[in-house]
C-alpha positions as CSV (number, residue, x, y, z in Angstrom):
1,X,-6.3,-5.2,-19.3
2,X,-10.1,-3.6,-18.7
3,X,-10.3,0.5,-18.7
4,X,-10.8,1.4,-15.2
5,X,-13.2,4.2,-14.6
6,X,-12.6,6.4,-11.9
7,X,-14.1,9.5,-10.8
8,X,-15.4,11.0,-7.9
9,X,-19.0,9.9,-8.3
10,X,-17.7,6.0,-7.2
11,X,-15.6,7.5,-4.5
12,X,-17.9,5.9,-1.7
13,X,-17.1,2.3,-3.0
14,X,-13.4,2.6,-2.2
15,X,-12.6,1.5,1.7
16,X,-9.6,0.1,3.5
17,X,-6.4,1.1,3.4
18,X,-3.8,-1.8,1.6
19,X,-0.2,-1.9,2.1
20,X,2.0,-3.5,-0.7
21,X,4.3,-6.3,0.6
22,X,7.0,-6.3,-1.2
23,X,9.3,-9.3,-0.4
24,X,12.1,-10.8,-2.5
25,X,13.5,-13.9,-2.3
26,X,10.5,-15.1,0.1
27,X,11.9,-12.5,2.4
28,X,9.7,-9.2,3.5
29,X,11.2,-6.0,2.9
30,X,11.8,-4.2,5.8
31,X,10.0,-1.2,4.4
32,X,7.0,-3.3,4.9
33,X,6.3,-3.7,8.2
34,X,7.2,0.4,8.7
35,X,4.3,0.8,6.4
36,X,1.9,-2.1,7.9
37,X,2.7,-0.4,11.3
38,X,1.8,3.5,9.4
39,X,-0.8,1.6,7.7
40,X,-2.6,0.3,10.9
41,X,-2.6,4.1,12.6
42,X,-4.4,5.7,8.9
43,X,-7.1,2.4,9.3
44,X,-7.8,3.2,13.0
45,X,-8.1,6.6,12.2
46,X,-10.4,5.5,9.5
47,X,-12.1,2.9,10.9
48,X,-11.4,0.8,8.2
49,X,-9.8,-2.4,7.7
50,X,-6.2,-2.7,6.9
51,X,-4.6,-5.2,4.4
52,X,-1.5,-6.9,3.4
53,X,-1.5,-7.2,-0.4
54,X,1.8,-10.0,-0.6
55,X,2.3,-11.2,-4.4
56,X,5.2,-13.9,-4.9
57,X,5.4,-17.6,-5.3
58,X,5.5,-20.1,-2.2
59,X,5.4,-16.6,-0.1
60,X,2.1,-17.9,2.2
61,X,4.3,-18.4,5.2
62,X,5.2,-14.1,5.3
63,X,1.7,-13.7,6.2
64,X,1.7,-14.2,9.7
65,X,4.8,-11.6,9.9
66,X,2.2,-8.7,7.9
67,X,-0.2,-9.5,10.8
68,X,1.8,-9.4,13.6
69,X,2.6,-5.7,12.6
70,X,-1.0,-5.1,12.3
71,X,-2.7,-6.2,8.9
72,X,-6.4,-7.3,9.5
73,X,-5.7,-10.0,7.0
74,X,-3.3,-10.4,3.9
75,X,-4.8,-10.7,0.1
76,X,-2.3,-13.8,-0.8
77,X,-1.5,-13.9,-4.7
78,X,0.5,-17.1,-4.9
79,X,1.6,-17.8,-8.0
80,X,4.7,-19.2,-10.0
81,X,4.5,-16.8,-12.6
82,X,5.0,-14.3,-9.8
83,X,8.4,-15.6,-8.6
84,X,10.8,-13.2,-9.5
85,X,9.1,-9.3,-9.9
86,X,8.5,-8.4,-13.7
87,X,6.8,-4.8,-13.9
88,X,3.8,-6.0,-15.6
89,X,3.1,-8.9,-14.0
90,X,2.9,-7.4,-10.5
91,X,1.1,-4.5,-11.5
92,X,-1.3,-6.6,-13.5
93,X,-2.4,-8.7,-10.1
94,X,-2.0,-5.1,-8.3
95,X,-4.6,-3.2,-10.3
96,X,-6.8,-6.3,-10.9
97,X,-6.8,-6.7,-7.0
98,X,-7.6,-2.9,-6.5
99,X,-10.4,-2.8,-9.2
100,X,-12.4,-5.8,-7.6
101,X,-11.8,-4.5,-3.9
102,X,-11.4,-1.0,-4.1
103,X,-9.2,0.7,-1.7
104,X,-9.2,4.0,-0.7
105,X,-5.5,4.0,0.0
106,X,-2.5,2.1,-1.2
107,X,0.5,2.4,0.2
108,X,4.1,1.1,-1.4
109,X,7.9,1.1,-0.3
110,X,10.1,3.7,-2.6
111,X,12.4,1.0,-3.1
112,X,13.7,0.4,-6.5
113,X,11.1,-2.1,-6.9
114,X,8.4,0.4,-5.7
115,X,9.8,3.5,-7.6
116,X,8.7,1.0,-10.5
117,X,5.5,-0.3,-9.8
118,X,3.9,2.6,-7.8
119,X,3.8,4.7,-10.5
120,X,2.6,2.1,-13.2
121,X,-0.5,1.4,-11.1
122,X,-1.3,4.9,-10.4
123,X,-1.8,5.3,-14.4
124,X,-3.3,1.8,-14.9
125,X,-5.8,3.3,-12.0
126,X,-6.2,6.5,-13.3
127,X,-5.5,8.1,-10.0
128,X,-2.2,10.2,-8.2
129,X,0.6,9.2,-6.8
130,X,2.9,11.3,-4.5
131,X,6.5,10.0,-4.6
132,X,9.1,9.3,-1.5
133,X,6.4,10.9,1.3
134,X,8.0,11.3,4.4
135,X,5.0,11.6,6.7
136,X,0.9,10.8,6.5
137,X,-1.8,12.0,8.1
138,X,-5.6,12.8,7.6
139,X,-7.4,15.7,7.8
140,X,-10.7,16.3,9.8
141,X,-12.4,15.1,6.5
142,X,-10.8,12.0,5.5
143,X,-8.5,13.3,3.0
144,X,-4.9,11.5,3.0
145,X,-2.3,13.8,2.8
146,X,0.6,12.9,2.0
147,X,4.2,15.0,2.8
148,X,7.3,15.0,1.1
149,X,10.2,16.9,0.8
150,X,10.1,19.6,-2.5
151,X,12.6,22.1,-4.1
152,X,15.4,20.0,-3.3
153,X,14.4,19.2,0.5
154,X,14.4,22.6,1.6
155,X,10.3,22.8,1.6
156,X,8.3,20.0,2.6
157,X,4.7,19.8,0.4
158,X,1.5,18.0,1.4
159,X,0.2,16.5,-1.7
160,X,-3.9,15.6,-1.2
161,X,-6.0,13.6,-4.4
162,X,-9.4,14.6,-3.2
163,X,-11.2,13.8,-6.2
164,X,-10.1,10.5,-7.4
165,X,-9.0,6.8,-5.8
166,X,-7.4,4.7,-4.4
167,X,-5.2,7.7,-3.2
168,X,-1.1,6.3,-3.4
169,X,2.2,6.9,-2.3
170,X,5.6,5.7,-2.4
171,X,6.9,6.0,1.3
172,X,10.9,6.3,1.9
173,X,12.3,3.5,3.6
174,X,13.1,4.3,7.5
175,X,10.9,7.1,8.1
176,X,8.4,5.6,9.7
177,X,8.3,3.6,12.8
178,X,7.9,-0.3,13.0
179,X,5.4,-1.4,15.8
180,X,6.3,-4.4,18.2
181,X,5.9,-7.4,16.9
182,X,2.4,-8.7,18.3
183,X,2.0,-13.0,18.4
184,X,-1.6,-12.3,19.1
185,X,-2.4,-10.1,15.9
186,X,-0.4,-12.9,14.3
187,X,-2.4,-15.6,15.0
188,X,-5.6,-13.6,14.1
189,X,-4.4,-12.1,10.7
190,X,-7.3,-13.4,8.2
191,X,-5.3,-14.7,5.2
């Protein structure tokens, strides 16, 4: 795989906020659509685009579902090889995707498939990674911070990666709240 450069003097290219869409079995994890429903709050406050990244085999037919929770489109990576998850497969067609699009934020379920991938991109990426955040927000700047609990949950930390990008997390499942599902926003998702 290329070296990826990444320092802050390219942090202007990187734009749009991507959500991972982790689905097994051709079936979305429910984690997702938490995160595409975060996700689309972070691109507002932005006033970026927000995207679906959904890797699998035969798994074209989720995409509607990612857009009815408020992706502007879905980046489809449909592929055999991709049926079942393999750690270096995914995070191959993850960092390739990032590298030719550049996002400024990734976001990723801390599911057990998550807890493995998130990390291995981060150091393909050469960039940070805050684990099992609890919360999101932005500052007046634009810098993602990202809260989780610390010192065995009895402090909660805000973790920031000013200088470097895409800036990614691992979000716990059920901490955030899934939007309504919208038929409209389904219909328009740009796959």
């Amino acid at each position: 795989m290329a070296e990826f450069k990444n320092s802050g003097e390219n942090m202007k290219d990187f734009k749009g906020v991507w959500v991972f869409c982790e689905q097994r079995q051709g079936e979305l994890q429910s984690t997702v659509l938490e995160l595409v429903s975060e996700g689309r709050k972070l691109a507002d406050d932005l006033g970026v685009e927000l995207a679906g990244l959904l890797v699998g085999d035969q798994v074209e037919g989720l995409a509607k579902e990612i857009g009815a929770y408020g992706a502007d489109k879905v980046i489809l990576v449909d592929d055999p090889a991709l049926k079942d998850y393999t750690t270096d497969a995914y995070a191959d067609v993850i960092c390739k995707a990032v590298m030719d699009k550049k996002p400024e934020i990734v976001l990723i379920g801390a599911t057990n498939i998550g807890r493995d991938l998130g990390p291995r991109c981060a150091a393909r990426l050469h960039t940070g990674l805050t684990a099992d955040c609890t919360s999101l927000d932005i500052d007046e700047n634009g810098v993602m911070g990202w809260t989780r609990p610390a010192f065995g949950g009895n402090l909660m930390a805000t973790i920031i990666c000013p200088r470097f990008r895409p800036s990614m997390a691992t979000v716990r499942p059920g901490v955030m709240k899934k939007a309504p599902f919208d038929q409209a926003k389904a219909d328009a998702v740009k796959i």
